[in-house]
Backbone as CSV, one residue per row, in Angstrom:
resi,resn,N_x,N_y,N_z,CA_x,CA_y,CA_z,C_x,C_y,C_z
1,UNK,42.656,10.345,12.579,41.458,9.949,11.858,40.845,11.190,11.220
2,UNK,40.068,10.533,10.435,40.115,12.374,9.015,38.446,12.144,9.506
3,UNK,38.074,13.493,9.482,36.584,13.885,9.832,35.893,14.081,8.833
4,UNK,34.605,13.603,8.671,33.796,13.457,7.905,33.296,14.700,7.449
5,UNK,33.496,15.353,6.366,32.897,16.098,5.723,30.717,16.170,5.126
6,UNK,30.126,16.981,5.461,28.813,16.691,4.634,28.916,16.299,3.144
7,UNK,29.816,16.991,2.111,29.907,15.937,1.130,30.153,14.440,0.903
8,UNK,30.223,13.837,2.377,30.610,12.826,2.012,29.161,11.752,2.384
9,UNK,28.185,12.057,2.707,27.174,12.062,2.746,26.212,12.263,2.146
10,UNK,26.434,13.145,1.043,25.135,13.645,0.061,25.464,12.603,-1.246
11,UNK,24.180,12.059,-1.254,23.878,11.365,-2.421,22.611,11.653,-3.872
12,UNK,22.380,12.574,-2.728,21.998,13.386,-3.822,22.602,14.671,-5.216
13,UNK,22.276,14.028,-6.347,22.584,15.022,-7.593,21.556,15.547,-8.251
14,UNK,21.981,16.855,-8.914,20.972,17.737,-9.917,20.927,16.986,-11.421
15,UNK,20.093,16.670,-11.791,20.650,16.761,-13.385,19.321,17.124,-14.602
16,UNK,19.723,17.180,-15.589,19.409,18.117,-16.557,18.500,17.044,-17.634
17,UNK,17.389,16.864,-16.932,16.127,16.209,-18.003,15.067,16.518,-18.914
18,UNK,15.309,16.452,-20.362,14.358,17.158,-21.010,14.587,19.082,-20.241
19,UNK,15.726,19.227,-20.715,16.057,20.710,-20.288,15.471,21.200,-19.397
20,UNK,15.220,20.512,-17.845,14.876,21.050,-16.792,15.617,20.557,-16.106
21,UNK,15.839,20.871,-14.593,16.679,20.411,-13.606,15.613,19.605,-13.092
22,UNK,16.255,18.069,-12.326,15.778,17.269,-12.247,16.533,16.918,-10.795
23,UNK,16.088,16.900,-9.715,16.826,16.430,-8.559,16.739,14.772,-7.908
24,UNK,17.479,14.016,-8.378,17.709,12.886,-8.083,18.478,12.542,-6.225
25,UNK,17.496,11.862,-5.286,17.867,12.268,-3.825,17.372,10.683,-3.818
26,UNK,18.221,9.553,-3.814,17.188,8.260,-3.160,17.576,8.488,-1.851
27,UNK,18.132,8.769,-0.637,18.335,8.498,0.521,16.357,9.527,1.018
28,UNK,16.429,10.785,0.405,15.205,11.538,0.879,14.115,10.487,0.528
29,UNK,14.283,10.141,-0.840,13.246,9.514,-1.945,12.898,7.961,-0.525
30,UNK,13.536,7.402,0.032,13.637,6.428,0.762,12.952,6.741,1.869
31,UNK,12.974,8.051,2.530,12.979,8.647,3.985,11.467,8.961,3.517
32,UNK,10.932,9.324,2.322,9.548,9.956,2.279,9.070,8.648,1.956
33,UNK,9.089,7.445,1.421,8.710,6.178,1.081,8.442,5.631,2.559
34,UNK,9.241,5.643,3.470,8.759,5.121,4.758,7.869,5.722,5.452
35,UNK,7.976,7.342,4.831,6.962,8.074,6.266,5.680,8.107,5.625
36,UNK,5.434,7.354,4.644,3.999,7.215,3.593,3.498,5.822,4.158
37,UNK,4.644,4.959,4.185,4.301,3.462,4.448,3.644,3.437,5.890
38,UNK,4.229,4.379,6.722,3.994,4.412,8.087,2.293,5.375,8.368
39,UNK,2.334,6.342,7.317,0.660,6.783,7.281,-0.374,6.069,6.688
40,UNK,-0.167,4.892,6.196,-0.424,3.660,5.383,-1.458,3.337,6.910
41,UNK,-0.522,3.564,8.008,-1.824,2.716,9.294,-2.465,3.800,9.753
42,UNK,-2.530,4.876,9.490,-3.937,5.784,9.610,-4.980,5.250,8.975
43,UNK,-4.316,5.137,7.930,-5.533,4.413,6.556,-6.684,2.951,6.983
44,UNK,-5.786,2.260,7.782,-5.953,0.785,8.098,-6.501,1.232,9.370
45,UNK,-6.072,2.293,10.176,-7.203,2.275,11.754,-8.590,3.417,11.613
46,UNK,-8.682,4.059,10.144,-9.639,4.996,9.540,-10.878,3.763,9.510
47,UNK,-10.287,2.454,9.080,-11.184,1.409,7.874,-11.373,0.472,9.043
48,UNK,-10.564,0.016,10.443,-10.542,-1.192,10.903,-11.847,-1.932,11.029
49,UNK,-12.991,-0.932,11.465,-14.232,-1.610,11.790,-14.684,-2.327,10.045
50,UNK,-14.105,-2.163,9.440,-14.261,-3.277,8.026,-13.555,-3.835,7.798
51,UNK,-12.625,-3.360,8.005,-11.502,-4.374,7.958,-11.894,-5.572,9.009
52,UNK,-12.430,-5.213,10.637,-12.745,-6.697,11.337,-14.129,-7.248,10.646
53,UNK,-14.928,-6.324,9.771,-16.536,-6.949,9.234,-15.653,-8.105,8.275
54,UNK,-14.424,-8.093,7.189,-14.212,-8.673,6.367,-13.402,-9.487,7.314
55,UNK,-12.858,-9.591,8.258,-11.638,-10.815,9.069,-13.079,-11.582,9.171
56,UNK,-13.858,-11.129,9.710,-15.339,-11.980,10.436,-16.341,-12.572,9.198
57,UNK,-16.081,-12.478,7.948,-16.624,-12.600,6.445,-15.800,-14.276,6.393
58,UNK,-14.936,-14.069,6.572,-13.300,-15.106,6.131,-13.499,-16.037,6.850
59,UNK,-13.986,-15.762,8.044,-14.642,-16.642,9.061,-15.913,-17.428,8.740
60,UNK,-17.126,-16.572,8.477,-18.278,-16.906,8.507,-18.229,-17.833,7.203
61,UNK,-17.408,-17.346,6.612,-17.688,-17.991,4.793,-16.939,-19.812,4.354
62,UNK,-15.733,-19.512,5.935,-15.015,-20.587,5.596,-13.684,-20.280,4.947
63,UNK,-13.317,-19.664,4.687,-12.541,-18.737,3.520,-11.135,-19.451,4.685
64,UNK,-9.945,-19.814,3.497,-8.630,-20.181,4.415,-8.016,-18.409,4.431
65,UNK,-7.321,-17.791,5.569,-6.781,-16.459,5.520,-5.453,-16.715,4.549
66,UNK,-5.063,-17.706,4.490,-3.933,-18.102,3.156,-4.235,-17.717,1.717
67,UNK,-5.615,-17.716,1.674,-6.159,-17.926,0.082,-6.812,-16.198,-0.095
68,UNK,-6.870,-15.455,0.600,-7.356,-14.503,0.606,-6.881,-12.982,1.275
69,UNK,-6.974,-11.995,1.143,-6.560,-10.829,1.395,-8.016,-9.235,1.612
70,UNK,-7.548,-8.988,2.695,-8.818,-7.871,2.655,-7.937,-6.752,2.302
71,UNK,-8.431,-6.289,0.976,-8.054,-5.230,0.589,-8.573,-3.227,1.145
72,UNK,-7.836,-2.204,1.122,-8.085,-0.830,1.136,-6.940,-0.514,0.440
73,UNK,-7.991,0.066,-0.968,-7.510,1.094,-1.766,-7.613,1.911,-2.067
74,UNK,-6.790,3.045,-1.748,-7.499,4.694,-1.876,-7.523,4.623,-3.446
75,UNK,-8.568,5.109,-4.274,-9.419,4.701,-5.616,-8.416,6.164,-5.953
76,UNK,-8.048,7.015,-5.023,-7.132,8.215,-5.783,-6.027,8.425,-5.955
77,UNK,-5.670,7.145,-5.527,-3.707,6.599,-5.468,-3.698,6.346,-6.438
78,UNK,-2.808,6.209,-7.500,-2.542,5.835,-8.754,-2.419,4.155,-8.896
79,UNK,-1.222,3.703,-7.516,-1.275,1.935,-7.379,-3.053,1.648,-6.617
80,UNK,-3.446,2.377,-5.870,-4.595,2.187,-5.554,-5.725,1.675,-6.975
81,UNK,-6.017,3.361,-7.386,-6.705,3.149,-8.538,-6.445,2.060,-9.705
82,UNK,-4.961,1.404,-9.795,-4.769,0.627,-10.761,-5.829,-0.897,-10.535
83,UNK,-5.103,-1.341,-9.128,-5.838,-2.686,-8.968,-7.545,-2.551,-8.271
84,UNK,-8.141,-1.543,-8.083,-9.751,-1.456,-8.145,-10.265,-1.633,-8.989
85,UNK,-9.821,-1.114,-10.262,-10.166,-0.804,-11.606,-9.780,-2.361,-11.963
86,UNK,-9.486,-3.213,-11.668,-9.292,-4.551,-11.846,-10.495,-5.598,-10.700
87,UNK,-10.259,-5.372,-9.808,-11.428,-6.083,-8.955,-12.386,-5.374,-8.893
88,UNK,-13.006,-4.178,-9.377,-14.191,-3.380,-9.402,-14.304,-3.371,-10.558
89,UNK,-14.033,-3.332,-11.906,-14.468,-2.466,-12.834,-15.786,-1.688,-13.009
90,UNK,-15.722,-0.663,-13.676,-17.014,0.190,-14.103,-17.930,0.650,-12.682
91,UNK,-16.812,0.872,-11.229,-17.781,1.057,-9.945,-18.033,2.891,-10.407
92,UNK,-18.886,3.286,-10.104,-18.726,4.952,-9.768,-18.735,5.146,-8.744
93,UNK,-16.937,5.682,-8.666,-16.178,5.897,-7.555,-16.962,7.979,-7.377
94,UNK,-17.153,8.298,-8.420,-17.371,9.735,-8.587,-18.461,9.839,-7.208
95,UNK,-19.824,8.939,-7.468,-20.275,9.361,-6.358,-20.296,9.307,-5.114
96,UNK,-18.939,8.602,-4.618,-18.386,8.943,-3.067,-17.402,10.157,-3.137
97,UNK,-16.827,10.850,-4.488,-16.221,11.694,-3.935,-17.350,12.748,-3.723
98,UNK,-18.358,12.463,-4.735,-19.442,14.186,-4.432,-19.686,13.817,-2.968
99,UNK,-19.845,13.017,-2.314,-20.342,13.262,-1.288,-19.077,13.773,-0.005
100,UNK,-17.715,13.920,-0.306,-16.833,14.614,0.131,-16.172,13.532,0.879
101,UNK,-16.490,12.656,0.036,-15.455,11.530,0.824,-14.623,11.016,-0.294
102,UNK,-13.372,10.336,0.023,-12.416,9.843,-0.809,-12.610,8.250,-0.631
103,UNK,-12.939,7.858,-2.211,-13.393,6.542,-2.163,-12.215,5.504,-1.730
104,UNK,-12.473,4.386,-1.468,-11.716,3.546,-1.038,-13.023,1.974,-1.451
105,UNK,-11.427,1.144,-2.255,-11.881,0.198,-2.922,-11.923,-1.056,-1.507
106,UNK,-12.899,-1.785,-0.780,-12.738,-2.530,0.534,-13.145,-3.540,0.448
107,UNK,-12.458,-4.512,0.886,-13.128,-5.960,0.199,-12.315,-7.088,0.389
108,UNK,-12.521,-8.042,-0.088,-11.762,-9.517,-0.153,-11.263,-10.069,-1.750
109,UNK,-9.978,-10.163,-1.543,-9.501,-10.584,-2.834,-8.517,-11.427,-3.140
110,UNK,-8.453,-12.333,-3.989,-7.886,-13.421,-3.884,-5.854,-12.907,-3.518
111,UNK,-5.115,-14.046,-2.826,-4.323,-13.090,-2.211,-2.951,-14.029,-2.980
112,UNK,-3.453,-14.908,-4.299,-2.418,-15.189,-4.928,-1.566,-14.081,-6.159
113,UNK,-3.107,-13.817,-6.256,-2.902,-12.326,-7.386,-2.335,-11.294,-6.860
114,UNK,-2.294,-11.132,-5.642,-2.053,-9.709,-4.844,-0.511,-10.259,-4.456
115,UNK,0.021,-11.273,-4.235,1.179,-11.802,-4.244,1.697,-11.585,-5.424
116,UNK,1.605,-12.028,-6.292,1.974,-12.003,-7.630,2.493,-9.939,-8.660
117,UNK,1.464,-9.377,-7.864,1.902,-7.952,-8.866,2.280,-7.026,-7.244
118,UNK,2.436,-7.631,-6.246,3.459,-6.950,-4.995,5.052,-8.020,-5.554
119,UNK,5.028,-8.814,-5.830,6.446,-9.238,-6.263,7.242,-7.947,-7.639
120,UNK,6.029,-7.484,-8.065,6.209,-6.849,-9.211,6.475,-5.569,-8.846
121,UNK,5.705,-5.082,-7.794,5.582,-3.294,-7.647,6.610,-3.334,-6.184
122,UNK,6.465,-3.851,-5.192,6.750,-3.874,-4.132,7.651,-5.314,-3.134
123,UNK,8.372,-5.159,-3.612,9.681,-6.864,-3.966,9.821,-7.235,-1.690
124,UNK,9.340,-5.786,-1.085,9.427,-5.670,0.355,8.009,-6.586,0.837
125,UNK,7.088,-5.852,0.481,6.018,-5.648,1.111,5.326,-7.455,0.070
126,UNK,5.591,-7.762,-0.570,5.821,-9.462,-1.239,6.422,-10.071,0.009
127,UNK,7.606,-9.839,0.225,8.487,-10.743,1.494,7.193,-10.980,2.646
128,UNK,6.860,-9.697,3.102,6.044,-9.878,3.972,5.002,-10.352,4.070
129,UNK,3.759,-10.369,2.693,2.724,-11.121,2.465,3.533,-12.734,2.341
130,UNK,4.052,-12.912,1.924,4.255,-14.019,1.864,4.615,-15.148,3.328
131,UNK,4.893,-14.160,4.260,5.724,-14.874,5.715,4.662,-14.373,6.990
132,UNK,3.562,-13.503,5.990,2.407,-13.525,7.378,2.209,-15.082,7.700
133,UNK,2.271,-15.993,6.515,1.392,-17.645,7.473,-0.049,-17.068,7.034
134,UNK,-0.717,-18.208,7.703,-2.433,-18.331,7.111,-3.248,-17.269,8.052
135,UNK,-2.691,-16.269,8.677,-3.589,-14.997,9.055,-4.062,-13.788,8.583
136,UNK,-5.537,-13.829,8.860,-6.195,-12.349,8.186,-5.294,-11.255,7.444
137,UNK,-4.982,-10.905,6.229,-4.021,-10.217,6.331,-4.756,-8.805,5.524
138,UNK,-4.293,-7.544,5.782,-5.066,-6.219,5.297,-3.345,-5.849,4.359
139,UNK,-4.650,-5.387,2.773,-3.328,-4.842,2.242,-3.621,-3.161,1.761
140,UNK,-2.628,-2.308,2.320,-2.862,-0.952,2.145,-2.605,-0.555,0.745
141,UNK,-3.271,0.117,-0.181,-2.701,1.036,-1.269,-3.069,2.571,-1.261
142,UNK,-2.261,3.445,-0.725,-2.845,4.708,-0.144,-1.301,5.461,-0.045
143,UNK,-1.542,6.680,-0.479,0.240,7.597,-0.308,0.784,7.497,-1.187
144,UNK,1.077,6.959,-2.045,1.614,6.125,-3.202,2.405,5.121,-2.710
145,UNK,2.159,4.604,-1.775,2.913,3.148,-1.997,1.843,2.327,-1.252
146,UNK,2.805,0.811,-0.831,2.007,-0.494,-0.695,2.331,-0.174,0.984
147,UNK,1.347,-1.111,1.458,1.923,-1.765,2.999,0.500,-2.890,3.580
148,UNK,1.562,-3.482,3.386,1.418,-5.318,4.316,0.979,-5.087,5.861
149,UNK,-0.353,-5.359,6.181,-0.586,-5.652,7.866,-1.101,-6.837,7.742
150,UNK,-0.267,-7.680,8.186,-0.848,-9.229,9.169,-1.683,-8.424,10.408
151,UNK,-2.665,-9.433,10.648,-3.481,-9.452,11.453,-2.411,-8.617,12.922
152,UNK,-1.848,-9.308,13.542,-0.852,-9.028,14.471,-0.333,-7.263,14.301
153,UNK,-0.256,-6.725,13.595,0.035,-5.473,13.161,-1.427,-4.232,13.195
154,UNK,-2.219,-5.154,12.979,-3.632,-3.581,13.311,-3.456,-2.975,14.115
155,UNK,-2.892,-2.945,15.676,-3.377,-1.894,16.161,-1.851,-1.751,16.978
């Protein structure tokens, strides 16, 4: 039996974009995508005590947890900042950063729409909103990527 060489393993290549070197690595590109998704629940146990004010909102209001989603979006993530700037418009986010905090968009939002552009950005983290069932569900945008917590997943 023939022994595995490290080239036979690297999937990563250099290549030459707009005359710079350009390092193309999806196995790393994959490995740093998870360890973002996984600091995604710092984010969600930073926020939980709103995150349970909005589970207890969903409650008080009547609200089905099917029809709805409690959102945290770091307002300085790029996917963050995209969909605030859609359920907030015109907030001034500026004056939570003077005060040395990093804003975060927190709230309740309809969770057909949030289905709809995670099918688009995030084809994973869609599977999973979709197969939580009718429970509280928190959606992260923070690190640059997405992540899905069903209720069952906070802590």
């Amino acid at each position: 039996m023939a022994t595995a060489s490290p080239q036979d393993f690297c999937t990563a290549t250099v290549e030459v974009v707009d005359g710079k070197l350009v390092l193309n690595d999806p196995v790393g590109y994959a490995v740093l995508q998870a360890i973002e998704k996984h600091n995604c629940k710092n984010t969600l146990m930073q926020h939980i005590d709103r995150v349970k004010y909005f589970e207890k909102r969903i409650e008080e209001k009547g609200l089905n947890p099917a029809d709805v989603i409690i959102t945290l979006l770091n307002v300085d993530d790029p996917k963050g900042k995209a969909l605030a700037d859609i359920l907030m418009p015109d907030f001034d986010w500026q004056a939570i950063r003077d005060t040395g905090a990093v804003p975060y968009a927190r709230g309740l939002a309809g969770r057909e729409g949030i289905q709809s552009l995670l099918s688009e950005i995030d084809p994973e983290e869609a599977k999973i909103l979709r197969e939580a069932g009718p429970v509280p569900t928190v959606i992260v945008m923070d690190h640059g990527v997405v992540k899905i917590f069903p209720d069952s997943e906070w802590f």
